[in-house]
C-alpha positions in Angstrom: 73.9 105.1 106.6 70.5 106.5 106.6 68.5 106.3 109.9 65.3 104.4 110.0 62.1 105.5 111.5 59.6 103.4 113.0 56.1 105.1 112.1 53.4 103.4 114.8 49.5 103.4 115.4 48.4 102.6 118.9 45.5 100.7 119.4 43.7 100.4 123.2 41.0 98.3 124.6 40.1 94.9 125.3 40.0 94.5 121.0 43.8 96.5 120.8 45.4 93.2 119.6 43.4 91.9 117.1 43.1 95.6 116.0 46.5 95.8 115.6 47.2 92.9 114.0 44.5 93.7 111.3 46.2 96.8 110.7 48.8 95.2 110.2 47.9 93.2 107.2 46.3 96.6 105.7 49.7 98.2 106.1 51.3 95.2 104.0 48.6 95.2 101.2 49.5 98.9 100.9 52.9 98.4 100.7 52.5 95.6 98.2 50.3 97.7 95.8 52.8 100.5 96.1 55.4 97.9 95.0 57.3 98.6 98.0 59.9 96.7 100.3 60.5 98.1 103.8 62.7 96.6 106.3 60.4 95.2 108.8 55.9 95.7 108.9 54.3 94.1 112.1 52.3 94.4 115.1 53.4 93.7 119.0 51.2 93.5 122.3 52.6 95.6 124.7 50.0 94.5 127.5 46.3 93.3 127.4 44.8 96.8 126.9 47.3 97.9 124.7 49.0 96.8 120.9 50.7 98.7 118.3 51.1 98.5 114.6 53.9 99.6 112.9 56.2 100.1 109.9 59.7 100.7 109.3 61.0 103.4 106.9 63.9 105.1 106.5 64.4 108.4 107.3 64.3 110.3 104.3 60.7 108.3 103.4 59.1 109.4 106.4 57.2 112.2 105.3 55.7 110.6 102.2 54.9 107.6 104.6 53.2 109.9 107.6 51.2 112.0 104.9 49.9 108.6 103.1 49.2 106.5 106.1 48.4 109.0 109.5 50.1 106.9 111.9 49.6 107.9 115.4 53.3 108.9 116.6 56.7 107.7 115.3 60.3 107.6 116.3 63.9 106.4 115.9 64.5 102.5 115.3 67.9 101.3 116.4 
Protein backbone atom coordinates (compact mmCIF):
# COMPACT_ATOMS: atom_id res chain seq x y z
CA UNK A 1 0.00 0.00 0.00
CA UNK A 2 1.26 3.18 -1.29
CA UNK A 3 1.63 6.05 1.27
CA UNK A 4 -0.28 9.24 0.78
CA UNK A 5 0.92 12.68 0.95
CA UNK A 6 -1.00 15.56 2.08
CA UNK A 7 0.36 18.63 -0.10
CA UNK A 8 -0.89 22.05 1.99
CA UNK A 9 -0.91 25.86 1.36
CA UNK A 10 -0.98 28.06 4.47
CA UNK A 11 -2.91 31.00 4.51
CA UNK A 12 -2.43 33.84 7.53
CA UNK A 13 -4.32 36.84 8.58
CA UNK A 14 -7.57 37.97 9.65
CA UNK A 15 -8.91 36.79 5.72
CA UNK A 16 -6.78 33.11 6.24
CA UNK A 17 -10.20 31.27 6.32
CA UNK A 18 -12.10 32.41 3.69
CA UNK A 19 -8.71 32.32 1.79
CA UNK A 20 -8.42 28.92 2.36
CA UNK A 21 -11.61 27.90 1.76
CA UNK A 22 -11.54 29.61 -1.76
CA UNK A 23 -8.62 27.79 -2.45
CA UNK A 24 -10.08 25.15 -1.89
CA UNK A 25 -12.79 25.17 -4.39
CA UNK A 26 -9.86 26.15 -7.02
CA UNK A 27 -8.02 23.01 -6.06
CA UNK A 28 -11.36 20.92 -6.81
CA UNK A 29 -12.08 22.68 -10.23
CA UNK A 30 -8.55 21.63 -11.10
CA UNK A 31 -8.89 18.29 -10.17
CA UNK A 32 -12.20 18.01 -11.95
CA UNK A 33 -10.79 19.36 -15.31
CA UNK A 34 -7.83 17.01 -14.95
CA UNK A 35 -10.52 14.26 -14.65
CA UNK A 36 -8.99 13.31 -11.37
CA UNK A 37 -10.21 11.58 -8.06
CA UNK A 38 -8.11 12.05 -4.92
CA UNK A 39 -8.90 10.69 -1.60
CA UNK A 40 -9.85 13.68 0.28
CA UNK A 41 -9.54 17.98 -1.05
CA UNK A 42 -10.46 20.47 1.77
CA UNK A 43 -9.62 23.31 3.93
CA UNK A 44 -9.36 23.45 8.05
CA UNK A 45 -9.02 26.46 10.50
CA UNK A 46 -6.35 25.87 12.66
CA UNK A 47 -6.97 29.25 14.78
CA UNK A 48 -8.34 32.76 13.80
CA UNK A 49 -5.07 33.95 12.10
CA UNK A 50 -4.35 30.89 10.57
CA UNK A 51 -6.17 28.12 7.84
CA UNK A 52 -4.86 25.76 5.48
CA UNK A 53 -5.79 24.18 2.23
CA UNK A 54 -5.00 21.04 1.17
CA UNK A 55 -5.02 17.92 -1.06
CA UNK A 56 -4.40 14.37 -0.66
CA UNK A 57 -2.24 12.41 -3.12
CA UNK A 58 -0.52 9.46 -3.05
CA UNK A 59 2.91 9.13 -2.91
CA UNK A 60 4.07 8.35 -6.16
CA UNK A 61 1.76 11.54 -7.56
CA UNK A 62 3.44 13.91 -5.55
CA UNK A 63 5.86 15.36 -7.74
CA UNK A 64 3.49 15.88 -10.65
CA UNK A 65 1.05 17.45 -7.97
CA UNK A 66 3.83 19.91 -6.25
CA UNK A 67 5.23 20.96 -9.78
CA UNK A 68 1.41 21.71 -11.14
CA UNK A 69 0.00 23.36 -8.01
CA UNK A 70 3.19 25.11 -5.67
CA UNK A 71 1.77 24.19 -2.53
CA UNK A 72 3.48 25.71 0.39
CA UNK A 73 4.86 22.53 2.39
CA UNK A 74 3.62 18.92 2.48
CA UNK A 75 3.87 15.80 4.48
CA UNK A 76 2.87 12.22 5.37
CA UNK A 77 -1.10 11.61 5.89
CA UNK A 78 -1.83 8.67 8.20
Amino acid sequence: MSRKIKLIWDFRGEAAAKTAEHHAIHLNEYLENDKRTLEKTGFEILNEMHAIAFVVVEEKDMILFRDALKPHRGEVYN
